[in-house]
ZAMAR-567676 format. One record per residue (C-alpha): x, y, z. Coordinates in Angstrom, 1 decimal, padded with zeros to 4 digits. Layout:
ZAMAR-567676
R     px     py     pz
R      X      Y      Z
...
END
This chain:
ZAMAR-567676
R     px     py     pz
R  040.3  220.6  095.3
R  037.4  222.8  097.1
R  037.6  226.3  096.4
R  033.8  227.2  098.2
R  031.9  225.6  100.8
R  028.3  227.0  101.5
R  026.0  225.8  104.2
R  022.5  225.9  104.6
R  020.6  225.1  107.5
R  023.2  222.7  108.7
R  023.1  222.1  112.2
R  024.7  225.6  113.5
R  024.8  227.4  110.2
R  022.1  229.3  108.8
R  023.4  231.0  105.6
R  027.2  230.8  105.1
R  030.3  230.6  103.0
R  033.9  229.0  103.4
R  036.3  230.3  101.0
R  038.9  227.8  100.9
R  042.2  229.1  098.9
R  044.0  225.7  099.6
R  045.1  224.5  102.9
R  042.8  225.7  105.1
R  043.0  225.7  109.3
R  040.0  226.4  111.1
R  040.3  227.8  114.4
R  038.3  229.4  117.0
R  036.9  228.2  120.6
R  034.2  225.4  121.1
R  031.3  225.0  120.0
R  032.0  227.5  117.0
R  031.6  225.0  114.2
R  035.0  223.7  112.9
R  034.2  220.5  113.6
R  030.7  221.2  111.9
R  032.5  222.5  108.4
R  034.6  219.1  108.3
R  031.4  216.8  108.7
R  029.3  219.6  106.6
R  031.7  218.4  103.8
R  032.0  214.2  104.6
R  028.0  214.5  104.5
R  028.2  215.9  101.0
R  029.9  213.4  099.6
R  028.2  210.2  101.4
R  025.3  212.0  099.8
R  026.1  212.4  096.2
R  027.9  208.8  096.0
R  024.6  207.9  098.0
R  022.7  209.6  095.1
R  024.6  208.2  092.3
R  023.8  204.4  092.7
R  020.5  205.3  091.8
R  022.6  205.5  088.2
R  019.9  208.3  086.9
R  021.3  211.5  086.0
R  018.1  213.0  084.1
R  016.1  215.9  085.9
R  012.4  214.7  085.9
R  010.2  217.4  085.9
R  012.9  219.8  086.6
R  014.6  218.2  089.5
R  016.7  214.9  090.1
R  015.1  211.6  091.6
R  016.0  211.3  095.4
R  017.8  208.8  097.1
R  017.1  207.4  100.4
R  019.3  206.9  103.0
R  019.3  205.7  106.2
R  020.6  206.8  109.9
R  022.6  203.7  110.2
R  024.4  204.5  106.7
R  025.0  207.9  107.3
R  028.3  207.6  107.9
R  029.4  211.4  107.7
R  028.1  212.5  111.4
R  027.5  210.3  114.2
R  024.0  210.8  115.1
R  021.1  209.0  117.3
R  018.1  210.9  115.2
R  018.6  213.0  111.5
R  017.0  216.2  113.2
R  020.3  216.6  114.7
R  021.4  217.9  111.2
R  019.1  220.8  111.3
R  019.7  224.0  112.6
R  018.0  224.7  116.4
R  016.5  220.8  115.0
R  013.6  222.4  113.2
R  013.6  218.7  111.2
R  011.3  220.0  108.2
R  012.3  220.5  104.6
R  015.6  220.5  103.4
R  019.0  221.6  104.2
R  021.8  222.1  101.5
R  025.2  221.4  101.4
R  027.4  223.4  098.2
R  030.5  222.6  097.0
R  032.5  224.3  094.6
R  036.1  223.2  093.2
R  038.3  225.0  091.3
R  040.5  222.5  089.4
R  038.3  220.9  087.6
R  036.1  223.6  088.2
R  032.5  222.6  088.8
R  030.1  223.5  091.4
R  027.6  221.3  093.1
R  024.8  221.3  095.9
R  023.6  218.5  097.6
R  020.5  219.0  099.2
R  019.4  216.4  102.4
R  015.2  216.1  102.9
R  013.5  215.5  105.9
R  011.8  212.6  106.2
R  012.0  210.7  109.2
R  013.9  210.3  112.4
R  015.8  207.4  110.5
R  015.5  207.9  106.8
R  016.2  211.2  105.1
R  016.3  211.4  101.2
R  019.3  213.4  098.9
R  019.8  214.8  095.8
R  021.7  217.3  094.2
R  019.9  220.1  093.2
R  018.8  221.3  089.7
R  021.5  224.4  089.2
R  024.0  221.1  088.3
R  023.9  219.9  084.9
R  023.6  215.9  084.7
R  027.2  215.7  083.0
R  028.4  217.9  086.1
R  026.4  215.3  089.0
R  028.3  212.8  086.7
R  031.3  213.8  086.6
R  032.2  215.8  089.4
R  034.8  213.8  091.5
R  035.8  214.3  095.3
R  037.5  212.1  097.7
R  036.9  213.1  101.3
R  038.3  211.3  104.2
R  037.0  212.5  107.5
R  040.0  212.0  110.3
R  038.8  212.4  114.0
R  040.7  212.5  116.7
R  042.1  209.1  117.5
R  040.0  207.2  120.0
R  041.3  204.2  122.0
R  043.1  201.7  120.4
R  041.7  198.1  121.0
R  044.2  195.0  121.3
R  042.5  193.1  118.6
R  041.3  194.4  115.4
R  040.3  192.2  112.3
R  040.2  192.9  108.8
R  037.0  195.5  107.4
R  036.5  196.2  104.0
R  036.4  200.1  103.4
R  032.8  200.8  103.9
R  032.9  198.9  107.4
R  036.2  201.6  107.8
R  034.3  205.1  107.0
R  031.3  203.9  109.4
R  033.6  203.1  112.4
R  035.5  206.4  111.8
R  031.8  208.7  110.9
R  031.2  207.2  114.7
R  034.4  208.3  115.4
R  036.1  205.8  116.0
R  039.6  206.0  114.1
R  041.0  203.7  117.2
R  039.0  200.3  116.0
R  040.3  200.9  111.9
R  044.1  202.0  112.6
R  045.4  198.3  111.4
R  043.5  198.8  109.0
R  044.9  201.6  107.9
R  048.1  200.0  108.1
R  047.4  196.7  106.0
R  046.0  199.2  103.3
R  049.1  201.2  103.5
R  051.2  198.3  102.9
R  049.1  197.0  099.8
R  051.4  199.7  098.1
R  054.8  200.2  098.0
R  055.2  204.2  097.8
R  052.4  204.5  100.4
R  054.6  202.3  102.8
R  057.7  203.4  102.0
R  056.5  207.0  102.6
R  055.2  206.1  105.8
R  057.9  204.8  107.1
R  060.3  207.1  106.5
R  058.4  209.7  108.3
R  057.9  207.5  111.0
R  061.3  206.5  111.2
R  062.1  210.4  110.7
R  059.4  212.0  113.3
R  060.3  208.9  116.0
R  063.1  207.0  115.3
R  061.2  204.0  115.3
R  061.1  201.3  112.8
R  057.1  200.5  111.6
R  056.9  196.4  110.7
R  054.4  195.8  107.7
R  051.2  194.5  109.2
R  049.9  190.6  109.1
R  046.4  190.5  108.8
R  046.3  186.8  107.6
R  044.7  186.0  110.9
R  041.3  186.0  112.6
R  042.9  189.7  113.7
R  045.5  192.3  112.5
R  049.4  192.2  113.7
R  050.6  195.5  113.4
R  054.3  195.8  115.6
R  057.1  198.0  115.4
R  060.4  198.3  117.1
R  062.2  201.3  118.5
R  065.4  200.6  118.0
R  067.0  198.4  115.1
R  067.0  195.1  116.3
R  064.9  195.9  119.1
R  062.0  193.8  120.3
R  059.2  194.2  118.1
R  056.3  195.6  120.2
R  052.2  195.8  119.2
R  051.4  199.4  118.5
R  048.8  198.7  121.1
R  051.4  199.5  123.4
R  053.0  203.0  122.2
R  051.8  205.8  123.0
R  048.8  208.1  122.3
R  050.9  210.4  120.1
R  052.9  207.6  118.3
R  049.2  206.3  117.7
R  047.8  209.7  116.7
R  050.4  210.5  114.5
R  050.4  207.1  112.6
R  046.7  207.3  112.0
R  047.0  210.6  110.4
R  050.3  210.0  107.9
R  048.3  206.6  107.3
R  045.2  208.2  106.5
R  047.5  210.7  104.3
R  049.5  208.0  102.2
R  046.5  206.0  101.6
R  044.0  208.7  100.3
R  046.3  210.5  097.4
R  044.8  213.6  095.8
R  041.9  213.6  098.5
R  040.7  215.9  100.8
R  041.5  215.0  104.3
R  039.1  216.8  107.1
R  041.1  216.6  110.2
R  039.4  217.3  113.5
R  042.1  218.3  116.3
R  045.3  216.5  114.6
R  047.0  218.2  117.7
R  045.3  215.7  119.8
R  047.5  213.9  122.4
R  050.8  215.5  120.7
R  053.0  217.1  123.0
R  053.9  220.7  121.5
R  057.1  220.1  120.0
R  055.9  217.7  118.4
R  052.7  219.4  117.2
R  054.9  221.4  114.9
R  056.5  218.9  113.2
R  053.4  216.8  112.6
R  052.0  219.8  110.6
R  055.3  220.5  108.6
R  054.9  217.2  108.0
R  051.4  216.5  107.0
R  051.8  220.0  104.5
R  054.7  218.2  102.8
R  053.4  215.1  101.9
R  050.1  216.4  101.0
R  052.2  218.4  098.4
R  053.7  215.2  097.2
R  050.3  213.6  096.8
R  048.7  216.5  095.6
R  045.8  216.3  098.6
R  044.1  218.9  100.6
R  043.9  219.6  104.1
R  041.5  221.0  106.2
R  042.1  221.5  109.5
R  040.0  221.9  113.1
R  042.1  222.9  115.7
R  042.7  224.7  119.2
R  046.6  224.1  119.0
R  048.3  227.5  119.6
R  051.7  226.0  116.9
R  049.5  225.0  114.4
R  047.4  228.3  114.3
R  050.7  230.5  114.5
R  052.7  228.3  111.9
R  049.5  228.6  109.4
R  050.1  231.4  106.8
R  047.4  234.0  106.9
R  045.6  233.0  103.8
R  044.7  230.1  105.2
R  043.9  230.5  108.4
R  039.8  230.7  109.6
R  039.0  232.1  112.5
R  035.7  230.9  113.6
R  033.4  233.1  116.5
R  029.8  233.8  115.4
R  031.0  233.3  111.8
R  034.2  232.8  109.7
R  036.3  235.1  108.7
R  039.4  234.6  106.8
R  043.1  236.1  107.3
R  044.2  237.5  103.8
R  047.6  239.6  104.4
R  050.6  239.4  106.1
R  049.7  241.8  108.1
R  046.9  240.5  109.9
R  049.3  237.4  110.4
R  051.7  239.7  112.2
R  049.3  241.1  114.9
R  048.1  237.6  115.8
R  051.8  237.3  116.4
R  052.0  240.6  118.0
R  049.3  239.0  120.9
R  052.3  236.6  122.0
R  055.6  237.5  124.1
R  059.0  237.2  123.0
R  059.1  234.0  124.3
R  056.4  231.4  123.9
R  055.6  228.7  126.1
R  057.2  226.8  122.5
R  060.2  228.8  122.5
R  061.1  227.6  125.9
R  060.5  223.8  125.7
R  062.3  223.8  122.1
R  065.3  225.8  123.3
R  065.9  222.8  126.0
R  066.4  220.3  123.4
R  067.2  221.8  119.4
R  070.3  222.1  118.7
R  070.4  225.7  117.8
R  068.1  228.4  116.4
R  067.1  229.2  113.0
R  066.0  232.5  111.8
R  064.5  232.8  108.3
R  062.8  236.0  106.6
R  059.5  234.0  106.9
R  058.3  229.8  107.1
R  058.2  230.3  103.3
R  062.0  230.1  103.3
R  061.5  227.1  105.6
R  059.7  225.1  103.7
R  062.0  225.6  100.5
R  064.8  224.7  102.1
R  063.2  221.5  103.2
R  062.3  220.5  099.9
R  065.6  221.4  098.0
R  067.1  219.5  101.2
R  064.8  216.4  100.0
R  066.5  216.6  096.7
R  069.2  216.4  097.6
R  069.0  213.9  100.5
R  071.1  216.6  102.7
R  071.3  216.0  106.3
R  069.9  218.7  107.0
R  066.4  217.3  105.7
R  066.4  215.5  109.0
R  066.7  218.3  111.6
R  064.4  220.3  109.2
R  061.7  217.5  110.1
R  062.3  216.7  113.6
R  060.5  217.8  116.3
R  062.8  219.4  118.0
R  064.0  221.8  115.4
R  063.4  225.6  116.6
R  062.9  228.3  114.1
R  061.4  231.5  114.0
R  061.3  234.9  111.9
R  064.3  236.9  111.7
R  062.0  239.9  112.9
R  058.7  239.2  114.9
R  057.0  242.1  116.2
R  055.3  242.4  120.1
R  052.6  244.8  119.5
R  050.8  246.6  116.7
R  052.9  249.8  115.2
R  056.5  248.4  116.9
R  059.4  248.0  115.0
R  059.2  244.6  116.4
R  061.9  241.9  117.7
R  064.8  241.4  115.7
R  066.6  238.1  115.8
R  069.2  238.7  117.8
R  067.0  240.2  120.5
R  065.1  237.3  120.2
R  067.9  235.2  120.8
R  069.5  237.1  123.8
R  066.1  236.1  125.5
R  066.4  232.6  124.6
R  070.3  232.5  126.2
R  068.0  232.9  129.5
R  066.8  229.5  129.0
R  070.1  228.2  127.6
R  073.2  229.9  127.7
R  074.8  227.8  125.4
R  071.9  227.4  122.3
R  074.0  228.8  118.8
R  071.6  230.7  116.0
R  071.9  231.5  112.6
R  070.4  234.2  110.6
R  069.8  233.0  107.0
R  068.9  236.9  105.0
R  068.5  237.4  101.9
R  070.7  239.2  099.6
R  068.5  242.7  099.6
R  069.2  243.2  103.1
R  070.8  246.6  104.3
R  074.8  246.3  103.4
R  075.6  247.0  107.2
R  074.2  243.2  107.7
R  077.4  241.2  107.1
R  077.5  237.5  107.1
R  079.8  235.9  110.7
R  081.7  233.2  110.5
R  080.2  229.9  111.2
R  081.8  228.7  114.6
R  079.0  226.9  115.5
R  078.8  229.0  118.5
R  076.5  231.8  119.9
R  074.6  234.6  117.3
R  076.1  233.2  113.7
R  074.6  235.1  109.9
R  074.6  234.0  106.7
R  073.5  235.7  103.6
R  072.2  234.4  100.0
R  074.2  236.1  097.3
R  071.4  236.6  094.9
R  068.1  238.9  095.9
R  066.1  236.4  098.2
R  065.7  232.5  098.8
R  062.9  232.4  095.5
R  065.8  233.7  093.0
R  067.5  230.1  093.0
R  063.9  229.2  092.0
R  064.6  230.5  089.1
R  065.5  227.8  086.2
R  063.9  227.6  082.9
R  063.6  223.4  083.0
R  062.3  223.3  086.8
R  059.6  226.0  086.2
R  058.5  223.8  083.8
R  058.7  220.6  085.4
R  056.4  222.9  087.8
R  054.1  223.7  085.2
R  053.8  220.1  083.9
R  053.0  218.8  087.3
R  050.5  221.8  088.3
R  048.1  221.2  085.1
R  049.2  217.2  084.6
R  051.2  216.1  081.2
R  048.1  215.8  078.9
R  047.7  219.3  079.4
R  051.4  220.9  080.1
R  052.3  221.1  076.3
R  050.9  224.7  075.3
R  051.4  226.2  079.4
R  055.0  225.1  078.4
R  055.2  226.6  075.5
R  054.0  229.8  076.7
R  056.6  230.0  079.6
R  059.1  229.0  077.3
R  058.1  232.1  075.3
R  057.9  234.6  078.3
R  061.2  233.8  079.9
R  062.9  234.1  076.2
R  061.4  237.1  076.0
R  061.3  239.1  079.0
R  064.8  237.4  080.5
R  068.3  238.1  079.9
R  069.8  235.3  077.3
R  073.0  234.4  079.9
R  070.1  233.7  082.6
R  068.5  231.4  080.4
R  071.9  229.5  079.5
R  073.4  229.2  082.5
R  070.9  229.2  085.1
R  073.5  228.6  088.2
R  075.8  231.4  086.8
R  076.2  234.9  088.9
R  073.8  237.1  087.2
R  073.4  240.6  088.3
R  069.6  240.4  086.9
R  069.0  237.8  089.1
R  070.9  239.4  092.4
R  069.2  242.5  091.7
R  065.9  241.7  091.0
R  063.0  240.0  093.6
R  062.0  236.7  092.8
R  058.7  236.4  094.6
R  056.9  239.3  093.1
R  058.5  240.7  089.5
R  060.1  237.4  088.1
R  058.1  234.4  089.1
R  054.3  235.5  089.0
R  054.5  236.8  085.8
R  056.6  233.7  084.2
R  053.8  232.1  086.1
R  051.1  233.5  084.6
R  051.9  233.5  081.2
R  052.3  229.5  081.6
R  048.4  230.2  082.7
R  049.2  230.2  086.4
R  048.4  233.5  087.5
R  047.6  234.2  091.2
R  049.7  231.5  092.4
R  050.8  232.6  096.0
R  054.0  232.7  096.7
R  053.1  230.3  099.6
R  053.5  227.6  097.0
R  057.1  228.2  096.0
R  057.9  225.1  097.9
R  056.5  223.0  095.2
R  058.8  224.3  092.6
R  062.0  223.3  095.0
R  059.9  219.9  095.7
R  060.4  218.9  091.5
R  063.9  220.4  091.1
R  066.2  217.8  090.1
R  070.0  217.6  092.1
R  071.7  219.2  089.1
R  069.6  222.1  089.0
R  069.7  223.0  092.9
R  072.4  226.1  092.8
R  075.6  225.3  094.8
R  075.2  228.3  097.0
R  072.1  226.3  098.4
R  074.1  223.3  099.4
R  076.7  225.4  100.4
R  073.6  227.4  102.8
R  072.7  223.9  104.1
R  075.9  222.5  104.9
R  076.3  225.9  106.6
R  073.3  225.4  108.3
R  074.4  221.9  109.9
R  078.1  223.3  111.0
R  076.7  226.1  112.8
R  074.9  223.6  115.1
R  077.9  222.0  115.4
R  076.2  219.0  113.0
END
């Protein structure tokens, strides 16, 4: 995946860097580049697959042949003449485009000529060995926002695709989208399940054995089957993007305003949702966007804020005083307390996300209000302003009774809380706390087969063997012997020690991991099998459900 952007005279840009440390949401007001970065990257690669027909991978003279290519062909950026591309349009010389991944690790500029108003010529430039321009592998997918959907569509092959959407254009390749989707079985049964999960509706498979694409789907079972022509712009939105998603495994997917023509509620579950399957498929997202959810549920690391240049978020607590700018209530919290049925505090989304996955394991109910729109959730302490000892959930929750008397909440904390925190009982009625018997949420993380199951899927089987071994070897010898036995036992070690930063990173690291954030948990819960989920986590879930009164 990218690890490193750098831009070089691309249109805005003069001289400037994107560290990237996954996931990445760019934010910021117009006309600050994000969309710029997204197209910055699409360009690179049109240019070095562009390059690589050529089929010569020799520096002559010290540098690599060019390629030509054309304004039509440049599918990356929609443009009527090439010096668009260069900064303030001084069209002479060359721009550069650098990308830099980290697993494989290889790093590669592109660099775009100026040549004419119609033709430019590319090439990557000598700092790449020929074995690294040969090798070096990158699928992009740039996802604009979705344009007007046409009643007819026929069938494109892919290149006709990435030129309708580099003029944006997503609107005319959607059935597309969908008969590609359907060509496999896990992409379509992926998508609709988180259609039928996100909607309710049921998604037909496409017929595109006609002069044009049939692409219907029905909102109820047994409903009438209706032309997605029809729905509405957020259906449409939302069913390019998960298409897009489920069709481009292990790619990069540059989405500009995903937010687009989503109502808020459910702007927060199309992100929840786009993070987890990316997971699954092992992709990476990056993200332009004004929406206010996405940008608040994005953890710091990855957030970009964009004004005369980027700057990244790296700690917690820069996260908390972009929170600290809001009220106790957001314009969120008072649409989603209309309709969820209850309240959710968690120590952070972290917890969230965990508990979705082990609920996906387990095909638990409570997978489903996890990934609706409508579900409401929010730290068990938020603060208002910087230095305050911040809104706890209860006080949280007394404001939300203004907008509903009636909405329950629960208070999921974690075993190191202070003692005078006690657990309610679950009546499914007004403030309701439960509490995880074992340090925090990441403890029940903690299984010798799952971590690594983990391993093996981070660094791929060929590889796992050795990382395996050296887990293996830490967690025999830094871990109790009962622990490593009997995993789901009650262990004081393990309900007396914390998880996230003195077991797991270091297990982590010596299985050649190190630096993994703790952001990334989820992925261990996402390969845990049934049996190896601790019973107090179902027992948490089903908890979770009855004090909703589900």
């Amino acid at each position: 995946m990218i690890h490193r952007v750098g831009l070089r005279r691309f249109k805005r840009f003069g001289d400037v860097e994107f560290i990237l440390p996954g996931h990445v949401v760019l934010a910021g007001p117009n006309n600050t580049g994000k969309t710029t970065v997204l197209q910055a990257i699409a360009a690179w690669s049109l240019a070095l697959n562009r390059w690589r027909e050529l089929n010569d991978f020799q520096r002559h003279r010290g540098y690599y042949a060019r390629a030509p290519i054309a304004r039509q062909a440049f599918s990356a950026v929609p443009l009527r003449a090439f010096d668009l591309l260069w900064r303030e349009r001084d069209y002479a010389g060359s721009l550069e485009i650098e990308i830099q991944s980290d697993v494989p690790a290889w790093t590669v500029a592109m660099e775009l000529i100026a040549d004419s108003t119609e033709q430019i010529y590319v090439r990557p430039l000598p700092t790449a060995a020929p074995d690294v321009v040969r090798n070096a592998k990158l699928t992009t997918a740039f996802v604009p926002a979705m344009s007007g959907l046409g009643t007819e569509e026929p069938l494109y092959q892919r290149p006709k695709v990435d030129q309708l959407l580099g003029q944006a254009k997503p609107g005319d390749v959607l059935r597309n989208l969908l008969v590609e989707a359907a060509g496999s079985e896990p992409a379509w049964a992926g998508l609709q399940e988180s259609i039928r999960r996100l909607f309710g509706f049921e998604l037909a498979p496409p017929n595109a054995t006609g002069p044009h694409i049939l692409a219907e789907y029905r909102e109820r079972a047994g409903g009438p089957a209706l032309d997605i022509a029809s729905a509405g712009s957020g259906f449409q939105q939302v069913l390019m993007l998960l298409a897009f998603l489920r069709t481009r495994p292990g790619a990069v997917l540059l989405l500009d305003e995903p937010d687009a023509h989503l109502h808020v509620i459910l702007q927060d579950a199309i992100y929840g949702e786009l993070r987890a399957v990316a997971a699954q498929l092992r992709s990476q997202l990056i993200i332009a966007t004004h929406s206010e959810v996405i940008i608040n549920g994005a953890e710091p690391r990855e957030l970009c804020v964009l004004f005369d240049g980027p700057r990244m978020l790296a700690t917690t607590e820069e996260q908390a005083r972009v929170i600290l700018s809001l009220k106790v209530l957001s314009q969120t919290d008072m649409m989603l307390a209309l309709t969820a049925p209850g309240v959710l505090y968690l120590e952070n989304y972290t917890d969230r996300d965990i508990l979705r996955e082990w609920a996906r394991v387990l095909r638990h109910p409570a997978h489903d209000l996890f990934s609706s729109r409508t579900f409401l959730w929010r730290p068990t302490v938020a603060e208002t302003r910087t230095g305050s000892p911040g809104i706890r959930a209860f006080q949280h929750y007394e404001a939300l009774r203004l907008i509903r008397d009636d909405l329950p909440a629960l208070e999921l904390v974690d075993g190191d809380a202070r003692p005078e925190i006690q657990p309610t009982a679950v009546t499914s009625r007004g403030f309701q706390r439960l509490r995880w018997r074992r340090y925090e949420i990441e403890s029940y993380l903690v299984h010798p087969e799952a971590l690594a199951r983990f391993v093996e899927h981070t660094v791929g089987p060929a590889a796992a063997g050795p990382h395996i071994d050296d887990l293996r070897r830490y967690l025999q010898e830094n871990f109790p012997p009962a622990v490593l036995r009997d995993p789901m036992g009650d262990h004081a070690f393990l309900n007396a020690t914390k998880a996230r930063t003195e077991l797991l990173p270091p297990a982590l690291a010596a299985a050649g991991l190190p630096g993994l954030p703790y952001t990334r948990y989820q992925e261990i819960a996402a390969v845990m099998r049934p049996d190896e989920i601790h019973p107090e986590v179902v027992d948490k879930l089903d908890g979770i459900m009855r004090a909703f009164g589900l």
